[in-house]
C-alpha angles and dihedrals in degrees: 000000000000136000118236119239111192118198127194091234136028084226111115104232145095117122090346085063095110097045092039100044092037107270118238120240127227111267114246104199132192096218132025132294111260120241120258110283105260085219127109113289112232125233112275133277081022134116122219100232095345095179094037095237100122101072127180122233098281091050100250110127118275114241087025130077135159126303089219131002091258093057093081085079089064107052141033142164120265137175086199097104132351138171103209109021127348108291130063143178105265101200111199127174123165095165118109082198114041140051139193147158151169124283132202135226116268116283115200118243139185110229110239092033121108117223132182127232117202143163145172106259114193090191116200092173132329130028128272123220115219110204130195120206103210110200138208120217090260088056100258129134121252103185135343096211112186146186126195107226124210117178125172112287121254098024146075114261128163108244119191143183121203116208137163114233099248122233110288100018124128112168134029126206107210106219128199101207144191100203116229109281095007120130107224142183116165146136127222127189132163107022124201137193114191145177121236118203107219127197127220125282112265108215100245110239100233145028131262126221135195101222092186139270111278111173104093122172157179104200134124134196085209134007129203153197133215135155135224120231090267082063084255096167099231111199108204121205128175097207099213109242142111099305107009116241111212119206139184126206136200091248099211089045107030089233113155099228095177143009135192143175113225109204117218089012118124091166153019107206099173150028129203123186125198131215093258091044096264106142132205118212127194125208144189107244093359111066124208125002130185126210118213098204080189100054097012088229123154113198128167120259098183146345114231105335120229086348098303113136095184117060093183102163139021152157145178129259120216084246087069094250127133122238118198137184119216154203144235093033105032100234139133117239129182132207124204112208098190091062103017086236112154109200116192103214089191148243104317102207118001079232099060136082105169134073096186113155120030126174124177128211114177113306090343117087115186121204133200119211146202146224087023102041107214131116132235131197112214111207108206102182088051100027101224136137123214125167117215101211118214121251121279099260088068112036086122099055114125099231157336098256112173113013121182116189116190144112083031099295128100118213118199124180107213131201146282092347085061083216117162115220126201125199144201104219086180092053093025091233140140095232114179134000118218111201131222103010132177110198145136107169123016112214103230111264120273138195092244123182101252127170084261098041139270117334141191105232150146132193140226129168122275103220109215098039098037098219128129121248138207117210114205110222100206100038094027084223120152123218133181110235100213103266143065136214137199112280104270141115103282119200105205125213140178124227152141116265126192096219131112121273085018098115119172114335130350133198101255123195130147120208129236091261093060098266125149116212128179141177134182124210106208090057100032086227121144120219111207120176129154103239120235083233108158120249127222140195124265118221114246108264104170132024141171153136121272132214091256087052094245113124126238135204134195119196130210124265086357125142096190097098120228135349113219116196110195099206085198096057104017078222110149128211133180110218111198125230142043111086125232101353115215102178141004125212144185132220115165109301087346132097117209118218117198111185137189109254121066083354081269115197116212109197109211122198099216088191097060126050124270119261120174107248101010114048103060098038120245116281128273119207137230125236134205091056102300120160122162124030110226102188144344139224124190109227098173143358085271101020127076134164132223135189114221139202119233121245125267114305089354113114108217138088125194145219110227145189129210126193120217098203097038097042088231147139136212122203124203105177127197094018077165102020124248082010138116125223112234104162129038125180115175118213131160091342097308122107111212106218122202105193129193126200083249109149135180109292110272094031128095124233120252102195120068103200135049113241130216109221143184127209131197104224083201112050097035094238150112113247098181148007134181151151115264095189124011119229096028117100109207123038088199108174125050125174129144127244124237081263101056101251120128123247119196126179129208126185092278111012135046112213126200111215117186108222094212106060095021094234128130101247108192135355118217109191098209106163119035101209122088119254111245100147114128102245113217085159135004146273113285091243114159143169125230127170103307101335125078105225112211142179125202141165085339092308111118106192142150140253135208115201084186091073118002093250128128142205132204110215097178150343142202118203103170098049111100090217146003121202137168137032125202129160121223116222084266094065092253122142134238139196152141123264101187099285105353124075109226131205124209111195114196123228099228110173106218111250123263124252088176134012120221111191135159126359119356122173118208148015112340104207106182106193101158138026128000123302126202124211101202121177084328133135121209121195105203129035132312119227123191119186149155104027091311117142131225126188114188114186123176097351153124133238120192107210137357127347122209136182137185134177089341120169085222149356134193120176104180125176095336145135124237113194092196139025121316111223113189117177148149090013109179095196142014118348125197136177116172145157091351139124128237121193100198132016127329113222116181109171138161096006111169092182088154121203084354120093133254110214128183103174142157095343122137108227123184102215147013113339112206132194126184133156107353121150104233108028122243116277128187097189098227098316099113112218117248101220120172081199135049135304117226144160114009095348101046080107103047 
């Protein structure tokens, strides 16, 4: 039973607008906030200009001008691409200091009133931050809110902000703004300002709760070495979290020596060392950090240099400056530190978005690259560029991902052969493949003491047998050193360690779990210590239900395993072993565990313990390029089907099969052609299919718009397709009705599809802004009783087919991201909130068997069913035995109230004349907003996984509380008691 709430829009919003609709921050300037413009206003909801076409004699917009003088140098008026018309707003900035941007005339606002500022991006590289002046009558301004934009490279997309008019503003100046030290190339074109209309808020029926954050880790993408100016070996680790905690080690002892959040950081990809120890250090969604070895100081060089969020290689000139390699747009920057200076040395293929290995020798820096594997050697002194293709049998490899140049020779580590190539720069010749590497930096090459002599070598990781090689540069021979280390993508140093049996120098490297390895080549003695690196949390990629009702969660980057979350218990327990979980599924007593990496499935025996690498049985890999599982659907008791996620820079997802019994998959790529799969729902043997445009990181969609597919399980092939909502590209959520109709979700609109006769029945707009999130998995979106359950953008609502109305139950604005959505055996919803699994509990009033309402005279004895006070009064006494309910909401009893061995029982907002005797309750107890004129007693409650609640209620007397499972709770409303508090409520 529900109560309806009825909006006056489908739009989610109310008071929730500025967390729902992203809210906008505060601007922070540099310099001053210009006055009002002393022009014209415009009429409201209207642009000036909103397409610059109209331009004034010099050429500048009409109806625009600069925000400052010095803006002029950020912005300018081209033909040379537009979205509506022939002219557009081309935003430059090259400066790591400054900022400017372009202001409107003044449009005219209502305070109170939200409005939504869009506009069409064409991004080449960095964000841009819309601001809105808002002004008061005398021309000052009341408040500059921003929001920093970010839409895909290379294309037209619609961006947009949502803000209220604050109190005493008038007019709003619409700015198109570089933000102070932020690298920018974009173009903006038709411009709107419009007026939302925003219902009011509807009260949410229920209450949330952070259960913790659970997914902690030791794991890193890169690890490092640098030394202090004593010859201290320092090992650096950037431990992946939200944020990332970056840590550095005393690499002969283990001892942390330092620790340090780095806030908007999920990675840190390279490291660069400097002759001195100072040590670079590249990031995903950070930029470019430095390492002080002395002081043991990290500070932030730049964000995002010259607009590239992934600094995935890098390595140091002689010079002292810092080469890097980059992504998303596959170039090689440098940045000088003695001057401060960036240079952008360019793309170096169209085709190519990664820069992922990088390696200088003198004034030759070579470069490894994805999704198009190939190398290039960039000449600085001549300033050429030459790329130095691999050798035919692997022209179809991903990616470079690990090159060493040095002694003449250049080593690059190709994927997903995991071949190691080496290569003759004096001959130009591949010269010797090495099979089966594991590698991520390669130490330069040394004359080491070996039983035959000294020998040039360098070493790398043999996969199946663990152990660590060395490869001879002038024989090409292999030989074993004498230890082995965990799998992983080792980055080897040199360096000096004051350790016996550690003469001269040793081959240094520290694992991605955080473990130091050295070996010195003289003794032949190996040095192992786990490091005091500092761990971090993962945020919550993946959540769901299983068959036996616990909860499990998956992180991100994160190499624990599983979490599992027992609602009846709230006990927590990390089950090692699957990496990086992307989905999970159910199928009878089985979960299903879909990973990144091959699209792996790990198939889980609820009904038996959990062994690593056992139970679940061991993982069983995708072909046709497939890399991430995006969603599951069980078909049969041995047959389930997955959606799947292409491989880096491939277009292409993929509907799969697994079978339980044969251990096998099978792959059916392209059911909509160029499209990934992102929600599957089975029915009648058929599996209903939502698809995005979602393509392999480093390539470009083809498609534009997300389809809606069926597929007969049968017959192995797709009956129709079609296009729910036009515009958005992912329908990213599917689930049926108690009635049988569909129900798919996008970014902005929910659909309706009648399976019968295959039509959209209905669109519900529910979220203004436009959907520009990168789907790797879908939209939580459930169904549950008569209500569709969905999470989106780190809104969790709900949804009533009935009639069309919705509810927000809660958001989360700060949290980077929200994923999941899975639904214990009480109706409560979970998800994940960046790095803390949350818990909605629905307030679901029990259904009625009998009504009391108005004016009632004598005794009330309830002995079956459940019985709802509902706006009565009762003058006598009110009796509740032998498993009956009673549910008394806004009333008044006049005299006592007893309970004993009730399947519920609900006092909301009412009055008690006499004591209040609660005792032996079998289910849910709540006591809330009432008064009680006499004593409280709740005892021996086994309301098992329900909650028991005695809050904000005024009692006048002694409130007791013994022997209740669980325990009373008031969720945060204090009691207001004129007795004493004891037992379990001696604290409410």
């Amino acid at each position: 039973m529900r109560t309806v709430r009825r909006l006056a829009t489908a739009v989610l919003a109310g008071s929730t607008l500025a967390a729902m609709l992203g809210a906008a921050a505060v601007a922070d300037e540099t310099e001053p906030a210009p006055a009002a413009a002393q022009t014209g206003t415009v009429q409201a909801g209207t642009v000036p200009n909103h397409s610059f076409e109209e331009l004034s004699a010099d050429g500048t917009p009409v109806g625009w001008g600069p925000l400052w003088a010095s803006s002029v140098e950020y912005y300018s008026v081209t033909q040379e691409r537009a979205s509506d018309g022939a002219t557009s707003i081309h935003m430059l900035d090259t400066s790591t200091s400054g900022g400017g941007g372009l202001v409107s005339d003044p449009v005219p606002v209502e305070a109170g009133q939200s409005y939504q500022l869009s506009f069409d991006q064409f991004m080449v590289s960095g964000a841009i931050n819309p601001t809105i002046y808002f002004d008061a009558a005398d021309g000052s301004v009341v408040a500059q809110p921003y929001q920093t934009t970010r839409t895909a490279a290379g294309r037209w997309e619609r961006a947009a902000m949502v803000v209220e008019a604050p109190e005493g503003a008038v007019a709003a100046r619409l700015t198109l703004y570089t933000a102070s030290g932020g690298l920018l190339e974009s173009y903006v074109d038709n411009v709107a300002f419009t007026a939302i209309d925003v219902p009011e808020p509807v009260e949410p029926e229920g209450f949330a709760e952070n259960l913790g954050e659970h997914l902690g880790q030791l794991n890193a993408q890169t690890t490092g070495l640098t030394h202090d100016s004593d010859g201290r070996q320092i090992a650096l680790f950037g431990s992946i979290g939200s944020p990332l905690v970056f840590s550095a080690v005393d690499a002969a002892t283990g001892e942390l020596l330092m620790q340090q959040e780095m806030p908007g950081t999920a990675m840190t990809w390279s490291f660069g060392v400097a002759e001195d120890g100072t040590t670079y250090v590249g990031t995903y969604g950070s930029g470019l950090w430095v390492f002080d070895p002395e002081t043991l100081e990290l500070t932030q060089v730049q964000d995002d240099p010259l607009g590239e969020t992934h600094l995935y290689s890098m390595d140091m000139h002689d010079d002292g400056r810092v080469f890097i390699g980059t992504y998303p747009n596959g170039k090689v920057l440098s940045y000088d530190p003695a001057t401060g200076e960036w240079v952008d040395h360019g793309r170096l293929r169209e085709d190519v978005t990664y820069a992922q290995s990088l390696d200088v020798d003198g004034d030759k820096v070579f470069v490894g690259t994805a999704p198009v594997a190939t190398t290039f050697v960039l000449d600085l002194a001549a300033g050429t560029k030459t790329e130095i293709p691999l050798p035919e049998p692997y022209d179809d490899e991903r990616n470079v991902s690990s090159l060493g140049a040095f002694e003449g020779k250049l080593f690059a580590l190709t994927n997903p052969s995991r071949t190691l190539l080496v290569y003759d720069r004096a001959t130009a010749e591949w010269t010797h493949e090495i099979a089966d590497v594991a590698n991520r930096r390669m130490a330069p090459a040394r004359l080491v003491p070996t039983p035959d002599g000294e020998r040039l070598e360098t070493y790398f990781q043999h996969r199946a047998s663990r152990e660590v090689r060395a490869f001879d540069l002038e024989s090409g021979e292999i030989r074993s050193l004498p230890f082995t280390i965990e799998l992983n993508s080792m980055s080897w140093y040199w360096g000096e360690l004051e350790l016996d049996g550690f003469p001269g120098t040793s081959l240094i490297g520290t694992t991605q779990r955080g473990v130091v390895y050295a070996w010195n080549p003289e003794t032949g003695d190996v040095h192992r210590v786990e490091g005091e690196f500092a761990p971090s949390l993962a945020w919550i990629r993946s959540l769901s239900e299983g068959p036996d009702g616990k909860i499990y969660m998956g992180g991100y980057a994160s190499d624990i395993g599983a979490v599992q979350y027992d609602p009846g218990t709230d006990e927590v327990q990390v089950l090692r072993g699957p990496p990086q979980i992307e989905q999970f599924g159910r199928n009878g007593d089985s979960l299903l565990i879909g990973t990144y990496g091959g699209a792996t499935i790990f198939d889980y025996d609820t009904t038996q313990p959990w062994v690593n690498g056992q139970n679940p049985r061991a993982r069983v890999y995708s072909t046709d390029e497939q890399d991430r599982v995006t969603s599951f659907a069980a078909v049969d008791e041995n047959l389930t089907a997955f959606g799947s996620y292409p491989f880096q820079g491939q277009i292409g997802g993929a509907l799969s099969f697994y079978d339980h019994d044969a251990r096998t998959i099978e792959v059916h790529r392209n059911v909509v052609q160029d499209q990934t799969p992102l929600a599957l729902v089975y029915r009648d043997g058929l599996i209903y299919g939502g698809t995005g445009v979602a393509v392999g990181l480093g390539a470009e969609p083809t498609t534009t718009e997300g389809h809606l597919f069926v597929y007969d399980v049968a017959a192995r092939e797709v009956v129709y397709t079609g296009v729910p909502v036009p515009g958005e590209e992912n329908v990213a959520g599917l689930a049926f009705d108690e009635t049988g109709i569909l129900w798919g979700m996008t970014g902005t609109t929910l659909f309706s599809f009648d399976p019968v006769t295959r039509q959209v029945v209905d669109r519900i707009v529910y979220d203004q802004r436009p959907d520009r999130a990168t789907y790797v998995v879908g939209r939580g979106f459930r169904q549950v009783g008569d209500t569709m359950v969905g999470l989106s953008r780190c809104t969790l609502f709900e949804f009533y087919p009935d009639d069309g109305t919705f509810s927000i139950l809660a958001t989360h604005p700060d949290a980077l991201t929200c994923t999941g959505l899975g639904i214990d055996d009480d109706g409560r919803y979970y998800y994940g909130a960046a790095k803390a699994l949350m818990r909605w509990t629905p307030d679901r009033a029990p259904a009625c068997d009998a009504v009391v309402t108005g004016h009632r005279r004598g005794p009330l004895a309830v002995g079956a069913g459940t019985t709802c006070l509902d706006d009565a009064t009762i003058e006598g006494p009110v009796t509740v035995t032998d498993g009956a309910g009673v549910v008394v909401t806004g009333s008044t009893v006049d005299g006592p109230l007893r309970t004993d061995g009730a399947s519920v029982v609900h006092v909301l907002q009412s009055t008690i004349d006499g004591p209040v005797e609660l005792h032996g309750t079998t289910g849910e107890l709540v006591v809330t907003g009432t008064y009680v004129t006499g004593p409280l007693q709740v005892t021996g409650t086994r309301a098992g996984a329900g909650t028991v609640v005695v809050a904000g209620n005024t009692i006048s007397g002694p409130l007791r509380c013994e022997d209740n499972d669980p325990a009373p709770t008031n969720e945060g409303e204090a009691n207001s008691v004129s007795g004493p508090r004891t037992g379990q409520c001696a604290g409410l």
